[in-house]
C-alpha positions, 0 to 999 in steps of 0.5 A: 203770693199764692202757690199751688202744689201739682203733678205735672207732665210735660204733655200738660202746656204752661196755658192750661194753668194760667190765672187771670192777672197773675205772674205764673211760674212753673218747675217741673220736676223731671224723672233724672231729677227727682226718681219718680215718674212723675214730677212734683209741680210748683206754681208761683204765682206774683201779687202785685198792686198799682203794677209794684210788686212788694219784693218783702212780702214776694220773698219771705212766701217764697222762702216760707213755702220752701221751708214748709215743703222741706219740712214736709219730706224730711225726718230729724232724728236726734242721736245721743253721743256720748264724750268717751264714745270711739269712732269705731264702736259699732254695733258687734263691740256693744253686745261683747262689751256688755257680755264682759260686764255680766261675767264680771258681775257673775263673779266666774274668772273663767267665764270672764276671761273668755269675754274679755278676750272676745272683746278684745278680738271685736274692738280689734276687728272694728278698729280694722274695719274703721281704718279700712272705711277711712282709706276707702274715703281717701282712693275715692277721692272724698277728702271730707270724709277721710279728714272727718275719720282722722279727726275722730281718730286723733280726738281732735276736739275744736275750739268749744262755742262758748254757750253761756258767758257773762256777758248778755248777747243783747250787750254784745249785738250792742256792742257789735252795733254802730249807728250814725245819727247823720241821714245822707243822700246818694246823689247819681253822677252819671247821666240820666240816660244811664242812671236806671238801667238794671242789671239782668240775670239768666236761669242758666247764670242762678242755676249754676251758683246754686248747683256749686253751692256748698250743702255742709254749711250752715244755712243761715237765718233764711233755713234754706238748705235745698239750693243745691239739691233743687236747683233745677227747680228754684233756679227760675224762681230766685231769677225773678226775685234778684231780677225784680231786685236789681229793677227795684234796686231793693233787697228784701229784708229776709235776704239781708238779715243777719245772725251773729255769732260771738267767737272769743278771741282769746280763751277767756274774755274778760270784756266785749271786745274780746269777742269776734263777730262771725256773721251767719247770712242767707246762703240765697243772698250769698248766691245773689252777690256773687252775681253782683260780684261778677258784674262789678269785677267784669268792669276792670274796677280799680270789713269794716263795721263803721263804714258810711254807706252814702260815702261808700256809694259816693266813691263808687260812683266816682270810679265809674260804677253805674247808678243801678248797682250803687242804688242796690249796694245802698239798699242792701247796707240799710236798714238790716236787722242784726241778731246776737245769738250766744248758745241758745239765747238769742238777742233783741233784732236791731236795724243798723244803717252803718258798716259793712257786713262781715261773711258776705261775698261784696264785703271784701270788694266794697272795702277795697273799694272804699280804701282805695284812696287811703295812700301814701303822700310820699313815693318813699312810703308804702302802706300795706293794707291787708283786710282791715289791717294796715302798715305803714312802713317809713323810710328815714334819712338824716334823722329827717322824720317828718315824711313819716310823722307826716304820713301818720298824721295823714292817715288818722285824718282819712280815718276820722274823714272817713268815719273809721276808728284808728285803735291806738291801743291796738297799734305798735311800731318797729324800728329798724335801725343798724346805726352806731348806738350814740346816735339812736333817738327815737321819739314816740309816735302819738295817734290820737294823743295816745302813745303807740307802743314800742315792740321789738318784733310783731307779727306780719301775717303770720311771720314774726318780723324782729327789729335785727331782722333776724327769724330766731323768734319766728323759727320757735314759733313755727317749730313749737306749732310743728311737734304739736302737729306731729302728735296727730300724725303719731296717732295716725301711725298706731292706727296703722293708717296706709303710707299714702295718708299719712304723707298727706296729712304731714304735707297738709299739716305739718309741712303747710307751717314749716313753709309758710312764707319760707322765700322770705325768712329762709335765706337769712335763717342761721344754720342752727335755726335751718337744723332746728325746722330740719329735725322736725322733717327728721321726725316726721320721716321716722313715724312716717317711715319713709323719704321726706323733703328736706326744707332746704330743697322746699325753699329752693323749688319755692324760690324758682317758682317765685321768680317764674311767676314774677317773670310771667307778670309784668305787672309785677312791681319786682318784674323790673329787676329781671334783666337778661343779659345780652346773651339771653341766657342769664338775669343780671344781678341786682345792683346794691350799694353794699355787699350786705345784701349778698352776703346776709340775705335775710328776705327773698332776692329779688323783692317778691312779697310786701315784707320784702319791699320793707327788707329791701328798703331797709337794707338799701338805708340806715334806718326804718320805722314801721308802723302796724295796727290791727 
């Protein structure tokens, strides 16, 4: 590789800078792109031998040199902050406060009085000032910047990292690490025609991923955080990389190496699975799958760390994916080095050839993908599947449990088959059951030759379903995380910050949790739970100081939205329930079995959300028994 830093023009043809043998790109920088009148130039010249060019070596130089050119024009600067230091201290309160500690030195009370009550008139000024700054962000439509002044204004303080822990970070990237002794082989089912037909991408498609690029991330283990601000310049070059890429059907080592973070899951771990990995991977290779994305989703195609490649790539190749991604969705699982970094210390780099990595843009697809034949054997059962979470949920009649057993059994074997772990400690089952007590028999389900626990409740993407389907423990959840939201929006209101933002952030904060799926729990809550969640709206209206919506009118307007949308999607599975009558004015009621139904509803009418297809069978039967693992 071998790169040459110029001044260009455009009088000056691409002939006059060509090398003899070599691949030469340029980048001119144009006078609207970098302020000057004339343009940096970049020369990138390909090494090749035999005609094979090393995609490793041809990517870290390029990386390499970006890093090198941007730490050539940039300056770090180290600020000291101290944990007392108010977001409006500026540089008018310092002096007034320093004046008001040498009076006090001093030792003359009038001298000293007269400094406090310019300080005081200062910290006033500056908070006024500050207050003025924020709401400035809000008019010019920066959200950033207003959340980042209300969060100094509110001291909120985010979870701390933990930077040192009992634990080594080499144990946890152990930990986090899973190896397969087995070598498997990828074995192309489409024809040969086919089989080595790259993928192509333009300068204009690279150009704008990077120009949406997101500059306030982190930038991963390559460093490069110019994409966005050069991306009239890299585009042409990161072109030929992922084009050199997907003709190779190789991903080059730098591109998928990986840094993981360690977050507790709780406030204090006490072992290595209380730790969750959060995964730092280049931005560049960010870009680059969303490429890849929009290619396989293009076609109408039908998170774990376990995950086989070779039976990952198998199953792709059996819905039809071509030969030429599933080679490049295969290299790009193997051989990646993987890091533990905890605070300063960093882990020893290990090469993993199992899982799927988690923070990048294919994981959420190829686990999709590779789960899609995890289904039910029974029309009457349904699995949930959301991310790495499933639910089973089995509907019993006369005591005949065997479906259900059946089912479990059936879905540890897919998990053993398909070499993911079923944590049975991490399991519970509900049941469901409005039956005379004399004849409730329940016998424990067994995973594993572990038993699953028996819960009362459990909590379902974040609403806490109760085995009497009443919402009494889901309605405290939601109204203890609500007052402590309200105190937020109090120290917004001594700020005496403008009406419009503090409406915002009780909307963005505080009513977001009230209504959380609200068409689901709302309509069996009793009065005292709906006058419980409306005190809360009560509330926030006297610190706001003006009109808030009320729940009750929240679940009205979501319910019609709801059933607008399921009327618009015939794919819908609840679309079949819509049925105008012959005048054509009105839906026909939903015909049940009792008037329970009608008279207690306790999830949305019609089904609309996965809970709700539970609730509809359980309604409709006796008995039901849903299983949840985590």
């Amino acid at each position: 590789m071998i790169f040459t830093e110029t001044w260009l023009n455009n009088n000056i043809p691409s002939s006059a800078i060509e090398l003899g043998g070599r691949s030469v790109y340029r980048a001119d920088r144009t006078a609207d792109d970098s302020g000057k009148r004339r343009g940096g130039g970049l020369f990138a010249s390909q090494a090749t031998l035999d005609s094979h060019t090393d995609m490793d070596s041809y990517t870290s130089s390029v990386l390499d040199h970006i890093n090198t050119c941007f730490d050539n024009v940039t300056t770090v600067k180290h600020v000291k902050c101290f944990p007392n230091q108010k977001s409006w201290m500026n540089s008018e309160v310092r002096p007034l406060l320093k004046a008001r500690d040498a009076a006090f030195k001093s030792g003359s009370a009038e001298e000293y009085n007269r400094a406090r009550s310019k300080l005081k008139r200062g910290i006033r000024k500056a908070k006024l000032t500050f207050k003025h700054h924020i709401e400035e962000h809000f008019h010019n439509s920066d959200p950033r910047r207003m959340w980042k002044g209300i969060q100094a204004i509110t001291d909120y303080k985010p979870t701390a990292q933990p930077t040192s822990s009992a634990f080594q970070p080499t144990e946890l990237n152990h930990c986090f690490a899973h190896f397969d002794q087995s070598t498997g082989h990828f074995t192309p089912t489409t024809d040969s025609a086919t089989a080595y037909s790259p993928l192509s991408i333009s300068t204009m498609y690279v150009y704008s991923v990077f120009s949406r690029v997101d500059a306030c991330k982190a930038a991963g283990p390559d460093g490069i955080r110019v994409l966005r601000a050069c991306a009239g310049q890299l585009a042409q070059l990161f072109t030929d990389i992922f084009n050199l890429s997907l003709a190779q059907a190789t991903v080059p080592t730098c591109l998928k190496t990986t840094t993981i973070v360690p977050v507790p899951k709780h406030s204090a771990a006490k072992c290595l699975n209380d730790f969750c990995p959060v995964a730092l991977t280049p931005i560049s290779m960010k870009c680059f799958e969303k490429l890849v994305l929009n290619h396989l989703t293009a076609h109408s195609l039908p998170i774990a760390r376990t995950v086989l490649p070779t039976v990952l790539i198998t199953k792709l190749s059996e819905l039809g994916i071509c030969t030429s991604p599933c080679r490049y969705i295969l290299d790009f699982l193997t051989n990646r080095p993987q890091s533990v970094k905890l605070g300063n210390q960093v882990s020893s780099t290990l090469i993993l050839n199992t899982g799927i990595p988690q923070g990048c843009v294919l994981s959420p697809l190829l686990y999709s993908l590779f789960t899609h034949d995890c289904a039910p054997l029974y029309n009457f059962n349904i699995f949930i599947k959301y991310a790495d979470d499933t639910t089973v949920v089995g509907q019993i009649d006369n005591n005949n449990e065997s479906a259900y057993r059946e089912e479990i059994r059936n879905l540890a074997a897919w998990c053993a088959t398909n070499n993911l772990t079923l944590n049975a400690t991490k399991t519970e089952e509900l049941i469901v059951d409005f039956r005379k007590s004399n004849s409730r028999r329940h016998l424990p389900v067994n995973i594993n030759e572990t038993e699953v626990e028996r819960v009362s409740s459990f909590k379902f993407l974040g609403v806490h379903i109760s085995e009497d389907l009443t919402w009494q423990q889901n309605k405290s959840a939601l109204v203890k995380k609500a007052h402590q939201r309200l105190y937020f929006l109090r120290s917004l209101k001594k700020s005496h910050l403008s009406l419009g933002i503090l409406t915002s952030f009780y909307r963005c904060i505080t009513e977001s949790i009230l209504t959380n799926s609200i068409t689901v729990w709302y309509g069996g809550s009793t009065v005292c739970e709906r006058k419980a969640l409306q005190r809360v709206v009560k509330t926030a209206q006297r610190i706001t100081g003006t009109q808030l919506p009320a729940i009750e009118h929240l679940h009205h307007s979501r319910c019609l939205r709801r059933a607008h949308s399921i009327i618009k999607d015939s794919s819908h599975p609840s679309h079949k329930q819509f049925n105008l009558l012959p005048s054509r004015r009105r839906y026909r009621n939903l015909r049940t079995r009792t008037s329970r139904f009608w008279e207690r509803p306790r999830f949305f009418r019609p089904d609309g959300l996965h809970p709700s297809r539970v609730g509809a069978a359980v309604l409709s039967e006796n008995i039901s028994r849903i299983l949840h693992t985590i």
